[in-house]
N, C-alpha and C positions, 0 to 999 in steps of 0.2 A: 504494500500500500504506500507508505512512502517513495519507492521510487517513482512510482505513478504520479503521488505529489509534488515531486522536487521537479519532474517531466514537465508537467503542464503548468508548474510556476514559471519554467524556462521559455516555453511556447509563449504564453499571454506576455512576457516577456522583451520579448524580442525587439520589436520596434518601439517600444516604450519607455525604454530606459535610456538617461546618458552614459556615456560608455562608462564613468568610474563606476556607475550606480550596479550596470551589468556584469563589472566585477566583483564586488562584494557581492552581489545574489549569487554568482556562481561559486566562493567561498563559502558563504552559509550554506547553502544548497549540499557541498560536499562535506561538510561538517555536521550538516545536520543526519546526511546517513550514517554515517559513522556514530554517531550518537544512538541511532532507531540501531544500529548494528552492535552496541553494549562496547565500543572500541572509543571510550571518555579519552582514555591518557594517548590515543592518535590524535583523536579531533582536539586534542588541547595543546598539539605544538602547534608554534610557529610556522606560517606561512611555508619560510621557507624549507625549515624542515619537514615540512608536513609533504610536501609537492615531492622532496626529495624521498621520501618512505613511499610513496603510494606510486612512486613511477617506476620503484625497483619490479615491481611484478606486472608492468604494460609494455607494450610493443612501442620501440622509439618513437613511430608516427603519431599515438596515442599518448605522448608522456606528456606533461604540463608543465615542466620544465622549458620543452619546445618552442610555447608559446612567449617564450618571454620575457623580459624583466618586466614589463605592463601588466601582465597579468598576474604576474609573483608579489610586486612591489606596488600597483598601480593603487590601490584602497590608502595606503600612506602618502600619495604626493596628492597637491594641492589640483590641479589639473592632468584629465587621463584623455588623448584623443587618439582613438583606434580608427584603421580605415574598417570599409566595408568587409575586405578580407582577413583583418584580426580579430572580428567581430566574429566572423563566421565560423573559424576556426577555434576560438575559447568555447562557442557554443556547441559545435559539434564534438568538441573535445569533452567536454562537461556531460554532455548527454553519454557522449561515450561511457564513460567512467560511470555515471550512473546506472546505466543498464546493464553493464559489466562487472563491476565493483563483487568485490567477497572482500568485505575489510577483514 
């Protein structure tokens, strides 16, 4: 049930958010399964340790590392501007991870 919820928070999503905003959703969003998946002391590192744990068991193309220092660091600076094609790829990559994910 939760991924079904984190899924269609991401969809309704989409074109509604400014880019810093659609980064933090896609953090809570993966933190929040982790949480429904009883894995507190994952979802309570750091950013970037957190990205750096959860990409040891994905395929390069799928790693969230990939995407970024915007997407790693981008909820701490002051202004975050993503083209069309960083957008598209944190979300696909976030979907990914959600419907794939065994925390």
């Amino acid at each position: 049930t939760y991924r079904r919820e984190a899924l269609a928070a991401l969809k309704k999503a989409d074109d509604t958010l400014l880019d810093k905003e659609l980064i933090i959703l896609c953090h809570e969003l993966i933190r929040r399964c982790l949480v429904s998946e009883q894995k507190l002391s994952l979802a309570a590192l750091p950013v970037g340790s957190l990205m750096v744990e959860l990409d040891k068991k994905r395929a390069k193309k799928h790693q969230f590392q990939s995407l970024g220092d915007d997407f790693i660091n981008g909820p701490y600076r002051s202004q975050v501007e993503l083209n069309a094609q960083q957008k598209a790829l944190i979300l696909s990559t976030t979907r990914h991870w959600i419907r794939k994910h065994h925390a």
